[in-house]
BAPABA-445446 format. One line per 10 residues: number of its first residue (from 0); their letters; for each residue x, y, z of N, C-alpha, C. Coordinates in pm, 1 decimal. Layout:
BEGIN
NUM> A> X:Y:Z:X:Y:Z:X:Y:Z ~ ... $
# end
This chain:
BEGIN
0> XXXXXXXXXX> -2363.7:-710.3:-1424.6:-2336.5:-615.4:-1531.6:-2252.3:-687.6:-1635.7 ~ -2288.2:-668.1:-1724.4:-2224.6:-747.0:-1847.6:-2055.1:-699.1:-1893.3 ~ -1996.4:-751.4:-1950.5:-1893.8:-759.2:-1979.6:-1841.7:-602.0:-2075.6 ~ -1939.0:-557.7:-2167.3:-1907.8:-430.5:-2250.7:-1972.7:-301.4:-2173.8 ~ -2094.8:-368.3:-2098.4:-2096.1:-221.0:-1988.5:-2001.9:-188.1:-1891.8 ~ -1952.6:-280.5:-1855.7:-1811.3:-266.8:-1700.2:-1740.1:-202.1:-1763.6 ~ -1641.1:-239.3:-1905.9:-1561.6:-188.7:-1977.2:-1601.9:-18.4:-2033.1 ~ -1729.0:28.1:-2095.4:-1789.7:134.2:-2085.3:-1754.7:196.3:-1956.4 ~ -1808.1:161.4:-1877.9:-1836.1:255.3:-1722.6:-1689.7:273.6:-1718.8 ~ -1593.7:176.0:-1685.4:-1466.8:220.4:-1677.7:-1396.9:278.1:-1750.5 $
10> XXXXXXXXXX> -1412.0:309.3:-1865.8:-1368.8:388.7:-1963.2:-1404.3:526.4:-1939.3 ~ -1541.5:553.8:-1907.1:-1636.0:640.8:-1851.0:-1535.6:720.9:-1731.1 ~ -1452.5:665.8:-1634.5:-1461.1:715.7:-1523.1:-1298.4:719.6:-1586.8 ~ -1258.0:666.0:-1629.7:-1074.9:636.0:-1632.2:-1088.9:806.8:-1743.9 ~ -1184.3:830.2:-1831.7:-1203.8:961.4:-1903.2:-1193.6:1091.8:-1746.6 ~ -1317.1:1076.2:-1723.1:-1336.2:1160.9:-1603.2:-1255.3:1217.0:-1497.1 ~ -1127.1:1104.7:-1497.4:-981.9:1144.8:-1410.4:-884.8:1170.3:-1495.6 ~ -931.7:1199.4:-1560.6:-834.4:1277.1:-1686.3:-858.5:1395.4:-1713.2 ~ -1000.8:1435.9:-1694.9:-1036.2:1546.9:-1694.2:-1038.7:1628.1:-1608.3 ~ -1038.8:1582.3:-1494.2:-1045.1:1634.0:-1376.7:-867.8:1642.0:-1302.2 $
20> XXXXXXXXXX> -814.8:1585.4:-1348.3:-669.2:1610.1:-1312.6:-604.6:1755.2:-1375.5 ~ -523.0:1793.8:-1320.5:-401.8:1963.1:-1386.7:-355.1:1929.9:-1411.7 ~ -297.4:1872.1:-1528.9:-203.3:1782.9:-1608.2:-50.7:1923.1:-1629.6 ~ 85.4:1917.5:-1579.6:170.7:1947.9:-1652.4:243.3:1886.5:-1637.0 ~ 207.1:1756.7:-1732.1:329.0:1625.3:-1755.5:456.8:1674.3:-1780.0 ~ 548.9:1650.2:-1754.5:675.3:1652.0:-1827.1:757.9:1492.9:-1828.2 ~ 807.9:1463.1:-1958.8:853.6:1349.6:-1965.5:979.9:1328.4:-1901.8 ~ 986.7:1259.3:-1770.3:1051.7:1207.3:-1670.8:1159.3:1119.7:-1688.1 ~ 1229.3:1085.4:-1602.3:1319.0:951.1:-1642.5:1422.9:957.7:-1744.5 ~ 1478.2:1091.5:-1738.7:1597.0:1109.4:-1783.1:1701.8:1029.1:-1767.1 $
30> XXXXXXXXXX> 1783.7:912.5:-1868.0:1821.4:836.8:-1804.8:1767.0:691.7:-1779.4 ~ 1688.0:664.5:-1788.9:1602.3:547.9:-1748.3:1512.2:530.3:-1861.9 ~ 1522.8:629.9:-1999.9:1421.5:627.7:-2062.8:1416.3:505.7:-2204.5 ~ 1562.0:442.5:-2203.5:1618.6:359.2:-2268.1:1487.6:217.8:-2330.0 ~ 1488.1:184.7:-2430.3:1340.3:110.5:-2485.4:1408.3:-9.7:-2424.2 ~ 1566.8:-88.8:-2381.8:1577.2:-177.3:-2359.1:1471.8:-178.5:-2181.1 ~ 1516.4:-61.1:-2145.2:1452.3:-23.1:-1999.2:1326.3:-75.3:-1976.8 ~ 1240.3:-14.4:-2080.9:1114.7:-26.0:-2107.0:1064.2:-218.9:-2116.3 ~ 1106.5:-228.3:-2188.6:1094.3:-399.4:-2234.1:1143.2:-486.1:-2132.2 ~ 1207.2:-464.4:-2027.7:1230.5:-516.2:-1899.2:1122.7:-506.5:-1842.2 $
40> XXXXXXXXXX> 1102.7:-380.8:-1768.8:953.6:-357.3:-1712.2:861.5:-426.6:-1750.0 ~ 827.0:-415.2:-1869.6:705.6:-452.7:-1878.2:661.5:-586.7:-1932.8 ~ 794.9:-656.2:-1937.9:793.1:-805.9:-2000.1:721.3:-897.8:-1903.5 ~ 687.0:-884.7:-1812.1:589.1:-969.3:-1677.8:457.7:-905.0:-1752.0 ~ 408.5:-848.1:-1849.6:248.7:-787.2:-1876.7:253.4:-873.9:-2008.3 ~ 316.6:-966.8:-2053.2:333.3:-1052.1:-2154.5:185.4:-1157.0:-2119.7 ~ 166.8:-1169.4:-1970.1:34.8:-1201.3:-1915.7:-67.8:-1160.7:-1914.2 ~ -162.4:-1116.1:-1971.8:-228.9:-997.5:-1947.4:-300.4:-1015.4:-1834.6 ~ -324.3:-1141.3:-1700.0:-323.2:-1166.9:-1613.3:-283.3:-1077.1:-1482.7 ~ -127.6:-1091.3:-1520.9:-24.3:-1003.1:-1430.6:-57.5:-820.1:-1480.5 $
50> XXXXXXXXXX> -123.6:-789.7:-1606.4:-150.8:-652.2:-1595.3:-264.7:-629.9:-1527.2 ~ -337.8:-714.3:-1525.8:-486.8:-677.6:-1482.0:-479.7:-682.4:-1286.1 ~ -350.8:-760.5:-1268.1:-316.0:-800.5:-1094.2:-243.1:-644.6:-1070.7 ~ -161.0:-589.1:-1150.9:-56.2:-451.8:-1145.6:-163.0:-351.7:-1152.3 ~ -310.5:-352.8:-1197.8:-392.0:-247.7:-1239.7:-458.1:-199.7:-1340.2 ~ -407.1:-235.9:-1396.7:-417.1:-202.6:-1555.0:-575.6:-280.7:-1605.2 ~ -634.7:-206.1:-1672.5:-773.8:-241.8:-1720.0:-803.3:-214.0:-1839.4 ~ -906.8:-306.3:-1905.1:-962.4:-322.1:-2034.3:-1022.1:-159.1:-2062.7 ~ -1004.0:-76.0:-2133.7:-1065.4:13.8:-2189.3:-1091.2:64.3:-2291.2 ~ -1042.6:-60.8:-2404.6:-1116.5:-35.0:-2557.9:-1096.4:-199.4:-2627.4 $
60> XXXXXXXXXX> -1186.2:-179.1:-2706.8:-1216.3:-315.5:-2798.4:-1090.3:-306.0:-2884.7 ~ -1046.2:-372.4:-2976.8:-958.0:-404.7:-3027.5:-1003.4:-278.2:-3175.7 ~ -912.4:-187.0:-3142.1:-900.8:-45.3:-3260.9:-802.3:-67.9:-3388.0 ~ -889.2:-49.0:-3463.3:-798.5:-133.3:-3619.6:-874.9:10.1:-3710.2 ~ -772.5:74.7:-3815.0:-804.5:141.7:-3887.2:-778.0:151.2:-4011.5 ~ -748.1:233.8:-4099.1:-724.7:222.5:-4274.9:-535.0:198.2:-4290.9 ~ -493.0:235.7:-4136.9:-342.9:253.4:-4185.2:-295.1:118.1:-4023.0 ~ -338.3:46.3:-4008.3:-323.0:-82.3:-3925.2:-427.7:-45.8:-3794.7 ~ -340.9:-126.2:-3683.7:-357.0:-173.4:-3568.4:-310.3:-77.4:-3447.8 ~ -404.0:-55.3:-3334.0:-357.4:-27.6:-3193.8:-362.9:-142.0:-3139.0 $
70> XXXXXXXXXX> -490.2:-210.7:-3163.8:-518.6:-349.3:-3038.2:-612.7:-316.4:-2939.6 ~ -598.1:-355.9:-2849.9:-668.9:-356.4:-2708.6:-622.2:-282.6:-2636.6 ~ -662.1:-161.7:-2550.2:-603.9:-78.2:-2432.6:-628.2:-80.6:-2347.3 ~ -523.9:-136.4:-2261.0:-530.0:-149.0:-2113.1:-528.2:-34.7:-2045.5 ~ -536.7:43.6:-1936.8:-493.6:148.4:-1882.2:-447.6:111.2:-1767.5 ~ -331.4:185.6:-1689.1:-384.2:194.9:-1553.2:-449.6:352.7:-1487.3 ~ -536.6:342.8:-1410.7:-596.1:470.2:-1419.2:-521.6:570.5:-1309.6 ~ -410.4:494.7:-1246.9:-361.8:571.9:-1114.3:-196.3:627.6:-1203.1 ~ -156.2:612.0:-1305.5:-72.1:679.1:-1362.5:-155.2:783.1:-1487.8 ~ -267.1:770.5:-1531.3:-301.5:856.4:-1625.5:-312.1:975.8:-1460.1 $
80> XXXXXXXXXX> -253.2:1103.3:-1595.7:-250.9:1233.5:-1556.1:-132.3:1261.9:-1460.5 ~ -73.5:1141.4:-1401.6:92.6:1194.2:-1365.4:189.0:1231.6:-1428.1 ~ 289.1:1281.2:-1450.1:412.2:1274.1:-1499.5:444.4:1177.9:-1593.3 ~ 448.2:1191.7:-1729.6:535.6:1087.0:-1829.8:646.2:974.6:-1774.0 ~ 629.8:894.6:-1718.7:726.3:846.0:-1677.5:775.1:696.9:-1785.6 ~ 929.3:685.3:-1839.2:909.6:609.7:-1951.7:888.4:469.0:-1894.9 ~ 953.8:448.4:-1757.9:965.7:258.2:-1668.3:801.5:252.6:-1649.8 ~ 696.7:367.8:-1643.7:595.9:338.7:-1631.4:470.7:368.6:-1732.1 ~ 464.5:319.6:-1795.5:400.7:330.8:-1946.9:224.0:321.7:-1852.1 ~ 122.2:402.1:-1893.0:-5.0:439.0:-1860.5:-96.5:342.5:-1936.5 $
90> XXXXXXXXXX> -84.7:317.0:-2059.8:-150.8:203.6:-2126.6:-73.4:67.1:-2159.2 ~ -108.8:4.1:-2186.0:-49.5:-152.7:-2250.1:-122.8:-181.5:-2398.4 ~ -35.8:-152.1:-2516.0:-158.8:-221.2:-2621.2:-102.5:-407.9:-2621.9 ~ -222.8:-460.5:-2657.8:-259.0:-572.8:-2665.8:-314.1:-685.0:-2807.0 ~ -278.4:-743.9:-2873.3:-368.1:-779.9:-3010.9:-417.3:-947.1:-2993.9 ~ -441.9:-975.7:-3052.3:-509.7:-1122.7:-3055.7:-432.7:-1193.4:-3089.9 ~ -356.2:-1310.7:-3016.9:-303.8:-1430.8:-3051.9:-353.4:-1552.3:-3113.9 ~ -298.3:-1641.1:-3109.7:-307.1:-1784.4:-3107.1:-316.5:-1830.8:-2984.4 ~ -313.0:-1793.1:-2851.8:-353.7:-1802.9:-2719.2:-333.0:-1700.3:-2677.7 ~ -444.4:-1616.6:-2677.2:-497.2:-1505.0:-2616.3:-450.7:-1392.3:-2608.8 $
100> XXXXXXXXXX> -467.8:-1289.0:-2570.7:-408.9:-1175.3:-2613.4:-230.7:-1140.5:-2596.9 ~ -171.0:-1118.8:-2680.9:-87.1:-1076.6:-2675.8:0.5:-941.3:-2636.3 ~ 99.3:-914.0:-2579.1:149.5:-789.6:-2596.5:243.6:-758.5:-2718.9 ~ 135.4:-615.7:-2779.5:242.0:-545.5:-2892.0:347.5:-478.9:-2848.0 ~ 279.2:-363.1:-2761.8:371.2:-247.0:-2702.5:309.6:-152.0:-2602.8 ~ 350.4:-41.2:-2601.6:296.1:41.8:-2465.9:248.1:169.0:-2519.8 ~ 154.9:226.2:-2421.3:145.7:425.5:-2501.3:143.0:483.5:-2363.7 ~ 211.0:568.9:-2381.5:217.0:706.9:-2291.1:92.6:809.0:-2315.9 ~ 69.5:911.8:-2251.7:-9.6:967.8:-2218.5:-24.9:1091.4:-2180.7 ~ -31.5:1170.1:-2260.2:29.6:1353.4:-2190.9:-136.5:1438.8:-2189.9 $
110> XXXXXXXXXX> -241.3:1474.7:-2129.3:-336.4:1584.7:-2177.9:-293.7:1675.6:-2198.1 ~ -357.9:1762.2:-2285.7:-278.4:1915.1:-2353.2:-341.4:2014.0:-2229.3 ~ -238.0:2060.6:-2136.6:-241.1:2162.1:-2082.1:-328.1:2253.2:-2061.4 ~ -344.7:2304.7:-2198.3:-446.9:2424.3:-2235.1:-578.4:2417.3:-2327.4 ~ -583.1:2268.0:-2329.2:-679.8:2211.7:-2435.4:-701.6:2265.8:-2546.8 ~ -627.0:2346.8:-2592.0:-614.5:2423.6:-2687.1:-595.1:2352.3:-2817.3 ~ -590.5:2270.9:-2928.4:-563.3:2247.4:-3024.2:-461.5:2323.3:-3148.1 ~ -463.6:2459.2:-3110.8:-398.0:2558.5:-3209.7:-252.0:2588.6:-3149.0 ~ -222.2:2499.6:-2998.7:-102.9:2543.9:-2921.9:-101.6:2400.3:-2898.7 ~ 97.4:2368.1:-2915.9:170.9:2258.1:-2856.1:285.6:2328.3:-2796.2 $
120> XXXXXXXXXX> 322.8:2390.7:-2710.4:397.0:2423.8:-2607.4:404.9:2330.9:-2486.1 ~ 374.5:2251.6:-2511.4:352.4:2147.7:-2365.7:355.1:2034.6:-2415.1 ~ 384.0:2008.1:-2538.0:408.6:1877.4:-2663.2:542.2:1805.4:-2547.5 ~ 530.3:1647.0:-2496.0:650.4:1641.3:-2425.1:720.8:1564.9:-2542.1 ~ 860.2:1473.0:-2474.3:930.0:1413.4:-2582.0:961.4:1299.7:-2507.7 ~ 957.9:1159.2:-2565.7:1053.9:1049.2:-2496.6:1113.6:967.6:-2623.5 ~ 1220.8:919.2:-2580.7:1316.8:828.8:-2644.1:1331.1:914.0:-2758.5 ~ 1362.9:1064.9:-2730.6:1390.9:1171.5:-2855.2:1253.8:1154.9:-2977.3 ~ 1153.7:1103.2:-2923.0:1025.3:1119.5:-3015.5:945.8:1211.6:-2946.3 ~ 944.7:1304.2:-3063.1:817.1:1422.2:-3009.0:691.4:1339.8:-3000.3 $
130> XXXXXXXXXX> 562.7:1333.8:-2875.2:413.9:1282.9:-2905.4:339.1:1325.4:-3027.5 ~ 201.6:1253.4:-3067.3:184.2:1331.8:-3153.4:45.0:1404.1:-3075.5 ~ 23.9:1474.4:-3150.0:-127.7:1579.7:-3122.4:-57.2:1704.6:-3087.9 ~ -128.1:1794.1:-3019.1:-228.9:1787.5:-2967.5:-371.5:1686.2:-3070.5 ~ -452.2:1619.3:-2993.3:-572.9:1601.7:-3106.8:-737.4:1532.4:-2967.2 ~ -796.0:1554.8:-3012.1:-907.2:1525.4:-2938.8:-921.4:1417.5:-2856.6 ~ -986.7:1408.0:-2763.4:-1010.6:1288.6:-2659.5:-1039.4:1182.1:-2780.3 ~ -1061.4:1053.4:-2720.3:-1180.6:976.3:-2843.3:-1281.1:913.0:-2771.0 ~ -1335.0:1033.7:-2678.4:-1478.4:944.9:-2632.7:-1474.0:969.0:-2486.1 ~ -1609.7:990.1:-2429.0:-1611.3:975.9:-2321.8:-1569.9:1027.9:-2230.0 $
140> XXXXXXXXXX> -1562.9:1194.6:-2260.8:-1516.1:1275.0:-2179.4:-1373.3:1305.0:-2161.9 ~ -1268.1:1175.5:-2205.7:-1122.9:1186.8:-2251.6:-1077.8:1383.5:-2343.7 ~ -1010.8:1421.4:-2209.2:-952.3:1533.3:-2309.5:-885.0:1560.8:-2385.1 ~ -805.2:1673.2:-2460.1:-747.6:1692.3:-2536.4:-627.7:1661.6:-2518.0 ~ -530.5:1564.6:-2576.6:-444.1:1551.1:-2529.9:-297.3:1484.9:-2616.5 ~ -158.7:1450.4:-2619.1:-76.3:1383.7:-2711.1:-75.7:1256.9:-2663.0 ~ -15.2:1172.9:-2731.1:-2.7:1023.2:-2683.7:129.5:1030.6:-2786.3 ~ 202.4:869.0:-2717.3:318.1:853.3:-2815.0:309.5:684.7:-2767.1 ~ 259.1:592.3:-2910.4:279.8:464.8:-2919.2:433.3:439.6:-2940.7 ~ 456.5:307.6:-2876.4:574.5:210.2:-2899.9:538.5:62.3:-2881.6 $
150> XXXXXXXXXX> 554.9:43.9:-3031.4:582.1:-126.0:-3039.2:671.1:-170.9:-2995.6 ~ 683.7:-199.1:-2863.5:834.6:-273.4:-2809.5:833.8:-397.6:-2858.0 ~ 693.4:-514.5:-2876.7:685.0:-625.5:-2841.3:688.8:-648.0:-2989.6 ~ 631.4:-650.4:-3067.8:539.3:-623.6:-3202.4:650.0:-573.2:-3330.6 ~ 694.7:-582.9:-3386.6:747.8:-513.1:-3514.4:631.4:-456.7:-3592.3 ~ 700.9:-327.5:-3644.2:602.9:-241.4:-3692.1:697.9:-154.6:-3784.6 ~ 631.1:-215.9:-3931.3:699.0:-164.7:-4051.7:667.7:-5.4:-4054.7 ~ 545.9:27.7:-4029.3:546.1:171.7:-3994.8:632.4:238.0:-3920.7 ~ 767.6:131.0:-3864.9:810.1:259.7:-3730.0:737.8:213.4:-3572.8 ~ 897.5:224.4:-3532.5:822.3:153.7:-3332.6:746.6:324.4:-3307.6 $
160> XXXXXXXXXX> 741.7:407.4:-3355.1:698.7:508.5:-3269.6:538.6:549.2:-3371.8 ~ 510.5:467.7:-3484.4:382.9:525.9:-3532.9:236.2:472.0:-3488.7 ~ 171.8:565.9:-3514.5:19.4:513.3:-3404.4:-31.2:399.4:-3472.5 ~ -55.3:361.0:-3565.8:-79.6:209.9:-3635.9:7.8:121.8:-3643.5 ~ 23.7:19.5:-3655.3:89.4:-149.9:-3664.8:-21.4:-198.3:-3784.8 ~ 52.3:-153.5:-3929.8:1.9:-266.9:-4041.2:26.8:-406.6:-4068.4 ~ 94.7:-430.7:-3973.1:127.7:-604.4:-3975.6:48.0:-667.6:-3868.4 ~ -53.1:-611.8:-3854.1:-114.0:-678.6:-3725.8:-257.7:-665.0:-3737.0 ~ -371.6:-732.2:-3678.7:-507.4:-685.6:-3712.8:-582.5:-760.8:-3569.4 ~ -714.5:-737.7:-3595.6:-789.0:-759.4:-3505.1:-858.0:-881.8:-3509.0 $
# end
């Protein structure tokens, strides 16, 4: 199986346990939720080697839009739909180096409760940043749900907490 179907299928199924999970995340780690915290953790995924050995898998091509960069998204699929936890970030974004992919930063992961779009009552919060959405899956059966990017690795004139990185591209 080729290299963009594996990545498909797994995207496919990493959607499907998202959907199939009762999501009432609440953002965890009161205390522990500190970005120096964060950048400890996850400074061994500077490999993307060591993310792919921890779990974490390829599940999008490198996403670039009118207002910057996400990168590459790793997931791991055994924290999507648990508890917000901040020491354990659910995705890894990733961008293109000068030797090989790099780490920008991390995204969390909340599905909206009630899939509702017209209701955020279940909107969680970390490092005192509200997520944003509610707003639609993007593909593949992915539900309705908030996310909240952080450029830990990456500077981002937009803001460590905005969903694009204009200093960065694909």
């Amino acid at each position: 199986m080729n290299a963009r179907i594996r990545r498909l299928s797994l995207a496919a199924a990493v959607s499907a346990a998202l959907v199939a999970s009762a999501l009432t995340t609440t953002a965890s780690g009161a205390g522990a939720d500190s970005l120096a915290a964060v950048r400890h953790v996850t400074a061994k995924y500077h490999d993307v080697e060591a993310a792919v050995a921890d779990g974490y898998v390829p599940i999008s091509d490198c996403v670039a839009g009118p207002d910057g960069v996400m990168g590459f998204h790793y997931a791991k699929p055994a924290l999507l739909g648990q508890p917000v936890d901040a020491l354990h970030p659910a995705l890894l974004l990733y961008v293109p180096g000068d030797e090989g992919l790099e780490l920008a930063g991390v995204e969390y992961f909340h599905a909206d409760a009630d899939q509702d779009l017209s209701t955020d009552d279940d909107r969680p919060t970390l490092f005192g940043q509200p997520f944003d959405g509610p707003m639609e899956g993007h593909g593949g059966g992915m539900p309705r749900h908030y996310d909240l990017h952080v450029w830990i690795w990456k500077h981002n004139p937009a803001g460590m907490f905005a969903e694009f990185n204009p200093a960065l591209s694909c």
